[in-house]
C-alpha positions as CSV (number, residue, x, y, z in Angstrom):
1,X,103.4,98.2,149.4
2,X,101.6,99.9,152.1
3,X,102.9,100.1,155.5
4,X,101.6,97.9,158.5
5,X,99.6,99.8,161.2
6,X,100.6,97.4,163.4
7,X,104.0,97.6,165.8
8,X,106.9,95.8,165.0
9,X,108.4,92.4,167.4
10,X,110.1,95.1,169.4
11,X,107.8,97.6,169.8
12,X,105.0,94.8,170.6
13,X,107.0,93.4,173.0
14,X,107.0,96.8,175.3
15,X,103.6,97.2,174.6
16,X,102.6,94.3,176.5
17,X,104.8,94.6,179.6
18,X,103.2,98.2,179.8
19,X,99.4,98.9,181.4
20,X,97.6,100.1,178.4
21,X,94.3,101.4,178.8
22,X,91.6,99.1,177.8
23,X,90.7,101.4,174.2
24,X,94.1,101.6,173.1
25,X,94.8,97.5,174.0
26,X,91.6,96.9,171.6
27,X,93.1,99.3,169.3
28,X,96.1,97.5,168.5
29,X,94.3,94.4,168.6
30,X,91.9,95.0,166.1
31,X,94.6,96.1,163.5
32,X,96.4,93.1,164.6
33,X,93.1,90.6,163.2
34,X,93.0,92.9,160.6
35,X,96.2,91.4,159.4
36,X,95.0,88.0,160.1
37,X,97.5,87.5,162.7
38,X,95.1,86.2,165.7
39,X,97.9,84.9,167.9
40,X,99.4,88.1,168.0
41,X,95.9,89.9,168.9
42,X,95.0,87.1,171.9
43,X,97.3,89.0,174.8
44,X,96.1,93.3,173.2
45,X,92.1,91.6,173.5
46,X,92.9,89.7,177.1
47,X,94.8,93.7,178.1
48,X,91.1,95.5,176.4
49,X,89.2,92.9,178.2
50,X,87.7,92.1,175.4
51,X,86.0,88.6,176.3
52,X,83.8,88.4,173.6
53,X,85.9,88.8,170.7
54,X,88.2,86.2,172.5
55,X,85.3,83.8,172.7
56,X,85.1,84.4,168.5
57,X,88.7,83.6,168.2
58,X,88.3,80.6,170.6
59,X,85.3,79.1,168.2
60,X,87.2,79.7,165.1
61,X,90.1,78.1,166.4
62,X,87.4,75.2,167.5
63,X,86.3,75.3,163.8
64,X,89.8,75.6,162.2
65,X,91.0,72.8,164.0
66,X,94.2,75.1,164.8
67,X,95.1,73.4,168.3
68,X,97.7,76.1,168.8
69,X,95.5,79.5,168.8
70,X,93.0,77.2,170.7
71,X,95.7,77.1,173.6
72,X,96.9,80.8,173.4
73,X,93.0,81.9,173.4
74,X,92.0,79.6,176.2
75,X,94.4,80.3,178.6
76,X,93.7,84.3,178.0
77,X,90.3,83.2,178.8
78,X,91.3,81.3,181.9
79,X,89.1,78.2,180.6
80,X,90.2,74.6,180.1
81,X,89.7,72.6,176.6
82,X,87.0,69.6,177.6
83,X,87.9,66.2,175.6
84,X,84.7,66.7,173.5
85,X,86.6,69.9,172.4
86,X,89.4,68.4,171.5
87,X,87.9,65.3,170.0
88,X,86.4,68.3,167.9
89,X,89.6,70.0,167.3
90,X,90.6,67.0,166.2
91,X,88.1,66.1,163.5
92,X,88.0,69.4,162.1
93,X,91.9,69.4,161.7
94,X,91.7,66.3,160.2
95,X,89.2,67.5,157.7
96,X,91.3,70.7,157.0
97,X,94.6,68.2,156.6
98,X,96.4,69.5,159.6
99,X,97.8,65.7,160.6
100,X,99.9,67.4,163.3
101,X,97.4,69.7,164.7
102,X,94.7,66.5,164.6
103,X,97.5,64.4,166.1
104,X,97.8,66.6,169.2
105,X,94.1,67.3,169.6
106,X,93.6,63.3,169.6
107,X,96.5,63.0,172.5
108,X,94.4,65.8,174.3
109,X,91.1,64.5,174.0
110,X,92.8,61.0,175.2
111,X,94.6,62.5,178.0
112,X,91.1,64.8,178.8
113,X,93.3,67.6,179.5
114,X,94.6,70.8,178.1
């Protein structure tokens, strides 16, 4: 099995209480959503800057229904969740069978708050 480009919990950890320049922030992001591992790529993109591939992870989390990289991405982004959001998060998790993730997204959307 091939070795992960990517740093390990440790290493990750110091990366992000360091200033990293914005091309090696995208860096390790990039070979952190090559992995599939999004949530750990939010805080690398918000480092790089990188508002537009935040705005594709915040759409696919819209999409997904996944309430919790919806949160992680929108506060990177500094924007709030609006209940038609939500109510979408919602429907979409539903569809997907994520009862939990729907269940919180329908509290949201209720409460018309992040």
């Amino acid at each position: 099995m091939a070795r992960s480009k990517i740093p390990g919990p440790l290493e990750r950890r110091h990366l992000v209480e360091r200033k990293l320049g914005t091309a090696q922030a995208l860096r390790y992001a990039e070979a952190y959503l090559a992995e599939d591992r999004s949530v750990e790529a939010i805080e690398f993109l918000r480092m790089a800057e990188a508002t537009e591939q935040l705005e594709a992870l915040r759409r696919e989390a819209l999409a997904a229904g996944d309430v919790f990289l919806l949160r992680a991405v929108s506060a990177a982004l500094g924007v709030e969740t609006g209940r038609e959001e939500w109510q979408a998060v919602a429907a979409a998790a539903a569809a997907a069978g994520k009862d939990r993730y729907a269940t919180e997204a329908r509290r949201q959307a209720e409460r018309g708050e992040d």
